[in-house]
C-alpha positions, 0 to 999 in steps of 0.5 A: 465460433464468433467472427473476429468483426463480432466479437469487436463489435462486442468488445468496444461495447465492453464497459463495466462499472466498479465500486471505487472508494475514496481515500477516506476509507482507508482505515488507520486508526486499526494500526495498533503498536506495543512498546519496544523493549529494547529502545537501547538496541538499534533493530532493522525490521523488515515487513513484506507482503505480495499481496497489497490492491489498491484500484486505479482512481479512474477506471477501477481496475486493480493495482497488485503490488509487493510492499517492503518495509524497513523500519528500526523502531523507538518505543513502539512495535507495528503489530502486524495483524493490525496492519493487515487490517489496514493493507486490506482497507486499501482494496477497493480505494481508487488511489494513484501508486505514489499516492499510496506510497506516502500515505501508508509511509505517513500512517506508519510514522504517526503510528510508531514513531520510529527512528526511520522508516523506509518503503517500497512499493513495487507493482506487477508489470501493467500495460507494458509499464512497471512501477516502483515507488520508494519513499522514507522517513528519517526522524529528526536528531534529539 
C-alpha cells in the first residue's frame, strides 16, 4: 500500500493533455427542420436531454448538463435526430457554459425561425458550484 507522502508525490505530478477543440467544430449546418403544418396553431414543444458535454476551454475536463428547450414554432419543426447530431458535436469543443448557452440559442433561431425559443442549460454540481444558464429569444411583431 502506498504512504499518503507518495502518493502526493504522485498526484502533483499528475498532468494529462486532452484533445480540446475549437468552437469551429461545432456542426450546425447538421440541424435539419420540416414544415409545421399547423403555423395557425400556437404549440409549446419542449425538447430535453441529460446527456449534453462540452469541455472546459482551459484545462479539458468535461462539463455534464441537462438542456431544456421550450420553443412554439412558425413554419418550421427542429427534427431531432439532427439535432443530436449537433449536441454531440459539442463533445469535445473547449467552450465556456454561457457560451454554450447562446450559441446553441443562436443556431436553433437561425434554423427554425420560431415565434420564441427559451433554453436552459443546467450542469451537474462541479467544484462545489452549480451552474444554470437561461437565455431566450422572442421574435419581433409583424
Amino acid at each position: 500500500m502506498a504512504k499518503v507522502e507518495n502518493l502526493q508525490e504522485e498526484y502533483t505530478s499528475l498532468e494529462h493533455n486532452y484533445e480540446i477543440r475549437v468552437e469551429e467544430a461545432i456542426d450546425a449546418a447538421c440541424l435539419l427542420t420540416f414544415d409545421y403544418e399547423y403555423p395557425q396553431q400556437e404549440c409549446e414543444i419542449l425538447i430535453d436531454s441529460d446527456e449534453f458535454t462540452a469541455v472546459c476551454p482551459w484545462t479539458g475536463l468535461p462539463d455534464f448538463g441537462t438542456l431544456t428547450i421550450r420553443y412554439v414554432p412558425d413554419r418550421k419543426l427542429l427534427e431531432l435526430k439532427s439535432f443530436k447530431y449537433y449536441l454531440l458535436s459539442y463533445r469535445q469543443v473547449g467552450i465556456v457554459q454561457e457560451h454554450v448557452a447562446n450559441r446553441i440559442l443562436g443556431d436553433l433561431v437561425a434554423t427554425c425561425q420560431p415565434r420564441r425559443l427559451a433554453l436552459t442549460l443546467d450542469y451537474k454540481t462541479r467544484g462545489g458550484i452549480h451552474t444554470a444558464v437561461e437565455v431566450s429569444y422572442h421574435a419581433p411583431e409583424m
